[in-house]
N, C-alpha and C positions, 0 to 999 in steps of 0.2 A: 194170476200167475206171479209169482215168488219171485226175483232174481236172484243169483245167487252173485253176492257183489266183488269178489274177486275174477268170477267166469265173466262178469261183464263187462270189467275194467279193461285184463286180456282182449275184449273183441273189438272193444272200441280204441285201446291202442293199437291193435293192428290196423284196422281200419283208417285207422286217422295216419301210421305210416304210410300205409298203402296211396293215399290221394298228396301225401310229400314227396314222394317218391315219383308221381305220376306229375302233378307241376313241376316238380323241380328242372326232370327232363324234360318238358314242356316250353319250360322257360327257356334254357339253353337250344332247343331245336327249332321254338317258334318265337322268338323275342316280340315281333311285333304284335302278334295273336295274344299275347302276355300281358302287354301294356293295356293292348284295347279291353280286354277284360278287365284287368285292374281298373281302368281309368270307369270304365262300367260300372263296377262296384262304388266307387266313392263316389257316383254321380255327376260325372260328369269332368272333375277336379282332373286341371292340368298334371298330368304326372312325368312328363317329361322333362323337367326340372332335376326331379329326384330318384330318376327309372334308370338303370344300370344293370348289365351283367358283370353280377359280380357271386357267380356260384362255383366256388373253389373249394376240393374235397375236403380242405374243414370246414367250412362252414356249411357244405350239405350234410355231414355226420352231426354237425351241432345240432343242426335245425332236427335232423331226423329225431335225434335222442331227447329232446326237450319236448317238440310237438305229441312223440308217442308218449314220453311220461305226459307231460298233460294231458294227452288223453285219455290215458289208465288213471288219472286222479277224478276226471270228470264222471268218466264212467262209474267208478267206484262208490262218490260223492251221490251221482244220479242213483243206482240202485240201494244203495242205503234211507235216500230218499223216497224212492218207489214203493220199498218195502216199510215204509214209517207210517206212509199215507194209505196204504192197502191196509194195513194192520189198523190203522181209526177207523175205518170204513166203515 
């Protein structure tokens, strides 16, 4: 199956907005649930040192706009790839 690398860029920036959008209000509703996950991910690492709310509507628009384009670039990048490797096959 072919992707087509612009249709997949779109999906996976939306998608990758969608899970920003979903911690971000996560974070401001459940700060402690937050940390404990974070601190999860890094294995363990003290993070209350450097854990803060600090999600003020610019910098949830920044985050938005940057993480989606990242995403549409990964996406993009991924099926260009996809389709490079399918085609040696």
């Amino acid at each position: 199956m072919k992707h087509e690398p612009k249709v997949t860029a779109k999906a996976l920036a939306a998608k990758i907005g969608l899970i920003y959008v979903v911690c971000a209000v996560s974070i401001v509703l459940f700060p402690g649930l937050a940390m404990t996950i974070a601190q999860s991910w890094f294995h363990g690492l003290d993070l209350s040192k450097i854990f803060g709310l600090r999600v003020t509507p610019g910098s949830f628009v920044l985050g938005f706009i940057t993480s989606t384009a990242g995403g549409g670039l990964v996406g993009y990048v991924f099926a260009k790839a996809y389709n490079y490797f399918l085609a040696s096959k």
